[in-house]
C-alpha positions in Angstrom: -4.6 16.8 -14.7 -2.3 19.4 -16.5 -4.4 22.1 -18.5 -2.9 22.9 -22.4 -3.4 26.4 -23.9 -2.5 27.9 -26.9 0.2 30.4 -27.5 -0.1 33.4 -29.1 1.2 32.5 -32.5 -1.6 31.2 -35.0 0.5 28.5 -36.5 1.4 26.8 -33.0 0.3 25.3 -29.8 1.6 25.0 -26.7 1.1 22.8 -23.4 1.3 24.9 -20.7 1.2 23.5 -16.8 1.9 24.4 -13.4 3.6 21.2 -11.6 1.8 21.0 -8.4 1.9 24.2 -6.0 5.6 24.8 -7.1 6.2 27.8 -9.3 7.8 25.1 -11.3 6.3 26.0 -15.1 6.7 23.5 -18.1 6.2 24.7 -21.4 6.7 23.3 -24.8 5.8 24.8 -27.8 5.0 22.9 -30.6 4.3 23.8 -34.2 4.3 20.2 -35.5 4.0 17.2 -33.9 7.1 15.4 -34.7 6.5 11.7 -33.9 8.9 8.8 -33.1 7.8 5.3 -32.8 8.4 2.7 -30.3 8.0 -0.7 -31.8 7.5 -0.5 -35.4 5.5 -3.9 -35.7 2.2 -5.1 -37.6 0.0 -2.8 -35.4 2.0 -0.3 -37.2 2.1 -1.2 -41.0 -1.3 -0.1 -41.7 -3.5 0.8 -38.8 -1.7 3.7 -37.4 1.8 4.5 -38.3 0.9 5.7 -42.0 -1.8 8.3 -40.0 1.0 10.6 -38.3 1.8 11.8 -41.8 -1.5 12.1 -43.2 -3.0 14.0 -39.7 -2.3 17.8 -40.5 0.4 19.3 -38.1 2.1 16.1 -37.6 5.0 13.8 -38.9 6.6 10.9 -38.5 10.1 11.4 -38.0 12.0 8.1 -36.5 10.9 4.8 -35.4 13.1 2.0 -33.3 12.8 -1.5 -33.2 15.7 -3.9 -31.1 15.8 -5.9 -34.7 17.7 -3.4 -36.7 17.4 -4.9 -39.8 13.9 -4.3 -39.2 13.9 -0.9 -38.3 15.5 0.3 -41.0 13.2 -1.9 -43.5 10.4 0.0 -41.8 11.8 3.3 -42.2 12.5 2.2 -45.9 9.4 1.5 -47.1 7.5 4.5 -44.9 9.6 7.3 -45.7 11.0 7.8 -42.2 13.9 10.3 -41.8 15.8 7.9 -39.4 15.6 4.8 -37.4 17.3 3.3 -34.8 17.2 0.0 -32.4 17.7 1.6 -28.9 15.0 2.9 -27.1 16.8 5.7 -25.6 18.1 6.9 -28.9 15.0 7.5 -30.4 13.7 9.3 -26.9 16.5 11.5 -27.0 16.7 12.3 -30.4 16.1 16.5 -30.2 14.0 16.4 -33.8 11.4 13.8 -31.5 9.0 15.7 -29.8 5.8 12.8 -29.1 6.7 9.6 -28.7 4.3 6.8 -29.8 5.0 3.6 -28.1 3.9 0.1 -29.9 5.1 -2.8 -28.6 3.7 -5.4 -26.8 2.4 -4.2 -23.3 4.8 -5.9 -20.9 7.0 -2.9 -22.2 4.4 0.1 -22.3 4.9 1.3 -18.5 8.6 1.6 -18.8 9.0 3.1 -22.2 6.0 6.0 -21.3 7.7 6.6 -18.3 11.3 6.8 -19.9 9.1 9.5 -22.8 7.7 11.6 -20.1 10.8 12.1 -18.3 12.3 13.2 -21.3 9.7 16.3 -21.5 7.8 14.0 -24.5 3.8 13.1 -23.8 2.9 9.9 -25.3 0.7 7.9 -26.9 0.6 4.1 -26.2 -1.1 1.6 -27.5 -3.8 -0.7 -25.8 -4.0 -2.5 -23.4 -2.4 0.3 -21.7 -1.0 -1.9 -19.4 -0.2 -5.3 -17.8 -2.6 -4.4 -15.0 -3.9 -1.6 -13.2 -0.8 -1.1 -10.6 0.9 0.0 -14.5 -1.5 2.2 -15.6 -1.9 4.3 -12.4 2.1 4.6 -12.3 1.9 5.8 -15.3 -1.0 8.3 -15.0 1.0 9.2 -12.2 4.4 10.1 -14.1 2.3 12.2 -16.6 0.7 14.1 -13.8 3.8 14.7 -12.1 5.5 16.2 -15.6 2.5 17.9 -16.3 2.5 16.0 -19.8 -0.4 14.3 -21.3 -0.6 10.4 -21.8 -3.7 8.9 -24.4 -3.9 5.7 -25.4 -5.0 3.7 -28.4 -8.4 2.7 -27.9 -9.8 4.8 -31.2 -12.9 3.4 -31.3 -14.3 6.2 -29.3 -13.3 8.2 -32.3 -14.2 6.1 -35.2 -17.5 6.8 -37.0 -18.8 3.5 -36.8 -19.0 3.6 -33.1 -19.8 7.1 -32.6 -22.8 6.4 -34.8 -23.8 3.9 -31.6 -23.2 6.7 -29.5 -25.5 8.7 -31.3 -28.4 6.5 -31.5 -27.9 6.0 -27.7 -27.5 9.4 -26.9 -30.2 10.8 -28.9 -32.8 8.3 -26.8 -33.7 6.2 -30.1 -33.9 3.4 -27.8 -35.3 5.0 -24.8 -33.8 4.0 -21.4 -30.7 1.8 -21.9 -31.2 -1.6 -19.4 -28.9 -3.8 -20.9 -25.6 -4.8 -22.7 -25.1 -7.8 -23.9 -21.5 -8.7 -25.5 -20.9 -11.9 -26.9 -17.2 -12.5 -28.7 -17.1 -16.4 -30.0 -13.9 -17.3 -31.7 -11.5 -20.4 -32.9 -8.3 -20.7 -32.2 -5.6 -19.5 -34.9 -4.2 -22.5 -36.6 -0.7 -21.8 -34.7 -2.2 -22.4 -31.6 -3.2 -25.6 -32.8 0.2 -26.9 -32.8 2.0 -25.4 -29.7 3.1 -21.7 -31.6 0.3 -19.2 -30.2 2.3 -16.3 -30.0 2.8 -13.2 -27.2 -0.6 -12.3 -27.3 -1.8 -15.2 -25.5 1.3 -15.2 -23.1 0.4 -13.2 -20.0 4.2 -12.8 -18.9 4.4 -10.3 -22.5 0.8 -9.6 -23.0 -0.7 -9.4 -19.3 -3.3 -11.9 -20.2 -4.5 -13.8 -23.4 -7.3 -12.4 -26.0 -9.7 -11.2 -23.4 -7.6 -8.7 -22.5 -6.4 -7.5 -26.3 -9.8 -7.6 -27.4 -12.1 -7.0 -24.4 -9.8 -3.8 -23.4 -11.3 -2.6 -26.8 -15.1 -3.0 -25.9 -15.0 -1.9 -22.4 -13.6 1.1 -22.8 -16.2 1.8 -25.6 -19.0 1.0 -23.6 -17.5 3.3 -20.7 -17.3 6.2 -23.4 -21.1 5.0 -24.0 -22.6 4.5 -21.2 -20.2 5.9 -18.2 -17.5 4.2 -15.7 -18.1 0.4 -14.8 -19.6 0.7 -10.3 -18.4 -3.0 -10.1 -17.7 -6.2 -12.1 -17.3 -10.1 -11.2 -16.4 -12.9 -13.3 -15.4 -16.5 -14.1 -12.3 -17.1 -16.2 -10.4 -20.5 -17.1 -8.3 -22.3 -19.5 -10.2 -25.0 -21.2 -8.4 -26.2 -24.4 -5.0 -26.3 -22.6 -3.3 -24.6 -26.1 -1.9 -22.0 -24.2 -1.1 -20.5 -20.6 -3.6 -17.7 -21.0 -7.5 -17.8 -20.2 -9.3 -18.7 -23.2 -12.6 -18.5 -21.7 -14.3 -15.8 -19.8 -17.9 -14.5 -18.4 -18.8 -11.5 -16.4 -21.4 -9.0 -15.3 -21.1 -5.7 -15.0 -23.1 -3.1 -13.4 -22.6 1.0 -14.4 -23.0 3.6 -12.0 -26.0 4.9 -14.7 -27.4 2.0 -13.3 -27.4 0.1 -16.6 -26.6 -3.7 -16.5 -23.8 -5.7 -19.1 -23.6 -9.4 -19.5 -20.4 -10.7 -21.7 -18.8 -13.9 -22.5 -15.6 -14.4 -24.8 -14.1 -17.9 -25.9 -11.5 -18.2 -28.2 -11.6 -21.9 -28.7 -14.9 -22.7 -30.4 -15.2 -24.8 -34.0 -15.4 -22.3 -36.9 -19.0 -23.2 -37.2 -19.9 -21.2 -34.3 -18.6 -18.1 -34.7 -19.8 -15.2 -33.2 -19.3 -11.9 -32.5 -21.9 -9.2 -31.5 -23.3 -6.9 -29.0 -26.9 -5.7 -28.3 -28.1 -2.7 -26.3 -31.5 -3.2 -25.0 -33.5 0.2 -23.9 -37.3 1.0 -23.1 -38.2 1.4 -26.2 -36.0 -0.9 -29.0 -32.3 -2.2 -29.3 -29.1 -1.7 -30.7 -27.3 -4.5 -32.4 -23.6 -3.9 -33.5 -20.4 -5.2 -34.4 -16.6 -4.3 -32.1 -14.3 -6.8 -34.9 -16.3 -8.2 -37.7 -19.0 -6.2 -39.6 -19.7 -2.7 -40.5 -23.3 -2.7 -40.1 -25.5 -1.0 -37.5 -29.3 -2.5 -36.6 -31.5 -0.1 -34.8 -34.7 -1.9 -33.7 -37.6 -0.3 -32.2 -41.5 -1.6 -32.0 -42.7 0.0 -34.9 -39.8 -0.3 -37.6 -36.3 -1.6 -38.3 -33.8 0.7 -39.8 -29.6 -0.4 -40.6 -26.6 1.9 -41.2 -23.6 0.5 -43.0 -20.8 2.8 -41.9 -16.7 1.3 -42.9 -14.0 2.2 -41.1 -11.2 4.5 -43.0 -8.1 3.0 -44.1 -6.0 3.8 -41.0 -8.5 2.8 -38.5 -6.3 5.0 -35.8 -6.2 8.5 -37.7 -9.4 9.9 -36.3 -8.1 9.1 -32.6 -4.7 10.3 -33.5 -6.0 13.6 -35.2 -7.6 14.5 -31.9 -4.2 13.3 -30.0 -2.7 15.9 -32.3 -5.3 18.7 -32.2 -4.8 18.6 -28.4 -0.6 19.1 -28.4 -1.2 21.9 -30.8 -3.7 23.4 -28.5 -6.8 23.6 -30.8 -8.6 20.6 -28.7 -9.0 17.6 -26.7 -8.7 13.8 -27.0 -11.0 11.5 -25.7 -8.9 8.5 -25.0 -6.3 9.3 -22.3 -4.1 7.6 -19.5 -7.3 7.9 -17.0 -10.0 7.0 -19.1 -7.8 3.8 -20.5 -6.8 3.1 -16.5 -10.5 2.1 -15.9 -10.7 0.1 -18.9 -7.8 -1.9 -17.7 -9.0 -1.7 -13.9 -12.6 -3.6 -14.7 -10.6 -6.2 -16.8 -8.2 -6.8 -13.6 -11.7 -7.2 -11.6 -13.2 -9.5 -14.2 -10.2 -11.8 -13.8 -10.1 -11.3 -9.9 -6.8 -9.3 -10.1 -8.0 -6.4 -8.2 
């Protein structure tokens, strides 16, 4: 992986790297992250896209979308400079300098990879790819430009979950032996009545909700616990209101040696929702909350103690401030093209696509 220095000048970073054993140098210096977005949807309107100008050193400069109409709404109402509804226009716009790509995954290998050849590193959103043939090509193109790729999964930045991590860490529970995951859900009232959406369409999504919403917690718990050594599952389609899986179990076994059980379904009755995860150690557990609830239960043998922690109002800035602290050369990020490639790579094995 490329390394990223800092220049000599207080108010700017560079990313510095030597491409292979070439004396082929790339340099970019950067005193502001100057963002355009790819894909200025609902991921966009709240969670992330208002961040880039709140995150110090950084801007949001242009965004596309195909609908123009749409675009330029966007760029209304968020005080964007400019907008446009070619991809290529907004890569090769010379006041771009990072390229933030939010649309729906079936278009995340080509867009990074068009981004990165224009000299831009990228952030993309999760799941980083249809499947893990994607995300290596695309590790691959940001090694090969010596540019850095992260993606979305901020939940290893939040302080919700890196309150988990510290409780884990810190041995409050002893020995971890076990995860349990459990993600119970019905299906949306479009579904219902044959309108469910790209999400659960695996030709634009690369799967259904398992792989939006279980990319999210497996990454976490490989920021928690270390890489996923192997993983087997059972997947199938039960309520026939959609193409995708709607129901999915697996086991999971970490190279710490520690053991995760999980099963999602997206089709129970409202009564049985459900949606939590327990980590069971020597000495006590851990009982959290990936989508619904901001509390935290730490459980030992002598006493019970909860943290209530909510999430800020752009749930991506604290990722995104560390995406940024790394282009300007005062840091790193800890959600990148690698790290996000075995997230992806367990899901394939879960649904025997390995």
């Amino acid at each position: 992986m490329p390394s990223f220095v800092r220049d000599s000048y207080p108010s700017s970073g560079c990313y510095l790297n030597s491409l292979g054993n070439s004396n082929k140098v790339r340099m970019m210096s950067v005193r502001e992250v100057k963002w355009g977005i790819i894909g200025c949807g609902d991921v966009t309107e709240v969670k992330s896209g208002p961040a880039f100008n709140k995150v110090p050193g950084s801007s949001l400069v242009a965004v596309m979308r195909r609908n123009a109409d749409k675009a330029a709404d966007y760029a209304r109402r968020h005080n964007v400079p400019r907008w446009y509804n070619d991809v290529n226009e907004l890569i090769n716009d010379p006041g771009v300098n990072a390229v933030y790509v939010a649309t729906p995954p079936q278009t995340h290998a080509a867009y990074t990879r068009l981004a990165l050849e224009a000299g831009k590193p990228v952030y993309v959103e999760k799941p980083m790819g249809m499947d893990a043939g994607e995300c290596e090509q695309m590790v691959r193109v940001s090694e090969e430009k010596g540019l850095p790729l992260f993606v979305a999964y901020y939940r290893r930045a939040l302080p919700y979950f890196l309150k988990v991590k510290e409780l884990v860490d810190s041995g409050s529970i002893g020995d971890v032996k076990l995860v349990n995951l459990k993600l119970l859900w019905p299906a949306k009232p479009e579904e219902r009545v044959g309108n469910p959406g790209w999400r659960v369409n695996p030709d634009i999504s690369g799967g259904g909700h398992f792989h939006d919403l279980a990319s999210h917690q497996i990454d976490f718990l490989d920021y928690l616990l270390g890489p996923v050594k192997t993983a087997v599952g059972v997947n199938t389609n039960q309520a026939s209101l959609y193409v995708a899986d709607d129901i999915v179990s697996a086991s999971l076994e970490f190279e710490s040696g520690v053991i995760g059980n999980g099963v999602w379904c997206f089709t129970v009755s409202p009564e049985q929702i459900s949606e939590n995860t327990e980590i069971i150690g020597s000495k006590g557990r851990i009982m959290f909350s990936f989508f619904s609830d901001n509390k935290i239960r730490l459980e030992k043998e002598t006493d019970m103690e909860e943290f209530e922690i909510a999430h800020p109002d752009h749930v991506q800035q604290p990722l995104i401030e560390q995406v940024v602290s790394e282009l300007l050369g005062l840091g790193k990020c800890v959600s990148t093209g690698k790290t996000g490639l075995r997230a992806t790579r367990i899901m394939d094995q879960i649904l025997d696509r390995s």
